[in-house]
C-alpha positions in Angstrom: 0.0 0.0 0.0 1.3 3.4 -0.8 0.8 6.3 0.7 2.0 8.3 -2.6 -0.6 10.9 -4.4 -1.4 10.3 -8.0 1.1 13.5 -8.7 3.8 11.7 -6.5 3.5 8.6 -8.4 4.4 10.0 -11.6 7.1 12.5 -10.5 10.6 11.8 -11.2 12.3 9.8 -14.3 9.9 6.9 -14.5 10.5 3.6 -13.6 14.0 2.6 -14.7 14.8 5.9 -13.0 16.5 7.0 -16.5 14.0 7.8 -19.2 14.7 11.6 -19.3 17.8 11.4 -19.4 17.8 8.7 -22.8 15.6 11.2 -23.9 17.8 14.2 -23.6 20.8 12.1 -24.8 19.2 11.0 -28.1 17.5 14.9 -28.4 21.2 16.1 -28.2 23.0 14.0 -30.3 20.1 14.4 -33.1 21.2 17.9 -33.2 24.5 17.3 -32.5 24.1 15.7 -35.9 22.7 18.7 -37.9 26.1 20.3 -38.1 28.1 17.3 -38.9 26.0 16.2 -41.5 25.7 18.9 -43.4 30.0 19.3 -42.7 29.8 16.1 -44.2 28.0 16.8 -47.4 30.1 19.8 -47.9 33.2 17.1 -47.5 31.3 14.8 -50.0 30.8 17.7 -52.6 33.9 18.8 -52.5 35.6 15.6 -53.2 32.7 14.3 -55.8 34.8 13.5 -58.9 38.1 13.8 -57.7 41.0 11.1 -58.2 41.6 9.3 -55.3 44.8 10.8 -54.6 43.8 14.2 -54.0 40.2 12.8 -51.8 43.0 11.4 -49.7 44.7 14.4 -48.9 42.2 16.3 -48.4 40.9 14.0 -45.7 44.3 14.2 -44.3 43.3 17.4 -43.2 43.0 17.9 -39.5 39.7 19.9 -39.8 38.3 17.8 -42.5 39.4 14.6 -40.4 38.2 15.9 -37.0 34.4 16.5 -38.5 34.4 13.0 -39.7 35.7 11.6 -36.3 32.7 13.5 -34.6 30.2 12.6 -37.6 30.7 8.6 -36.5 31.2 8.9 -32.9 28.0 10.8 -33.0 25.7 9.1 -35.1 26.7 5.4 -33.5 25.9 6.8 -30.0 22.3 8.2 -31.3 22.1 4.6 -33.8 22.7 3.1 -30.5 19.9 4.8 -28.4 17.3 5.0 -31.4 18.1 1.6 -31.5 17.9 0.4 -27.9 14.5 2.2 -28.0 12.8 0.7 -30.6 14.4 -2.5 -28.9 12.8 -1.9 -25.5 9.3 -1.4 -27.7 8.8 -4.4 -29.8 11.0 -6.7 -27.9 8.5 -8.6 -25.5 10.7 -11.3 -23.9 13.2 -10.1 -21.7 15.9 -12.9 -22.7 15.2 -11.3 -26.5 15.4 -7.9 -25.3 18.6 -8.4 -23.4 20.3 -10.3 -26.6 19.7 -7.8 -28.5 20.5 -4.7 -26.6 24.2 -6.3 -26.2 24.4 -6.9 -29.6 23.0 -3.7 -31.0 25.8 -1.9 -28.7 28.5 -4.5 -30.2 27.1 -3.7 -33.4 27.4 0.3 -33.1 30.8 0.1 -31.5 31.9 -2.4 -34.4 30.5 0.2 -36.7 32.3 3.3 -35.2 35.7 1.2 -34.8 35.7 0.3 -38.0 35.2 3.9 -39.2 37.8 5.7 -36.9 40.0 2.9 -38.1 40.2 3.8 -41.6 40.2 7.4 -41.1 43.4 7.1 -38.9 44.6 4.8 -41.2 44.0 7.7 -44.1 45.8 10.1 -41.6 48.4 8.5 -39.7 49.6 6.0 -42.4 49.0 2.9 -40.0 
């Protein structure tokens, strides 16, 4: 039995005690995002139709490489909680849900490893 107004009950972040703040996290990175994508497209025009040589330098760019380093670490965290959420929706059994929370996290981190690999790879010569 609780003692709890109706107005108490509802007060606070919810069950899991962390729904605003997913909700603030995924509201930020989405714009977050606005920026970098359209940094992004400007990269993408500028090097439409160039030979591969000179798209390679000018990625080598610190500027040019920074904005692409935020551009993936960025959209894999909000892939990640867009994810997670549409996860926690549809998923109805919790063994399910839990499987494929881990790997939707092993699949962003995969994603955005993979990325800031080859663009240290274009800038650092690994």
């Amino acid at each position: 039995m609780s003692y709890k107004t109706p107005l108490g009950k509802v007060r606070g972040l919810g069950s899991a005690k962390a729904g605003t703040d997913h909700f603030w996290e995924q509201r930020m990175s989405a714009l977050a995002n606005l920026p970098l994508v359209i940094g992004v497209l400007i990269i993408g025009f500028i090097v439409w139709g160039k030979p591969y040589n000179e798209v390679i330098a000018f990625l080598q760019h610190p500027l040019v490489a920074i904005i692409l380093a935020l551009f993936v670490i960025n959209t894999c965290v909000h892939m990640r909680l867009g994810m997670q959420v549409v996860i926690e929706d549809y998923v109805n059994s919790d063994f399910q849900k839990v499987i494929f929370l881990a790997l939707n996290t092993f699949f962003c981190v995969l994603v955005g490893f993979s990325a800031l690999y080859a663009l240290a790879k274009i800038n650092f010569g690994m």
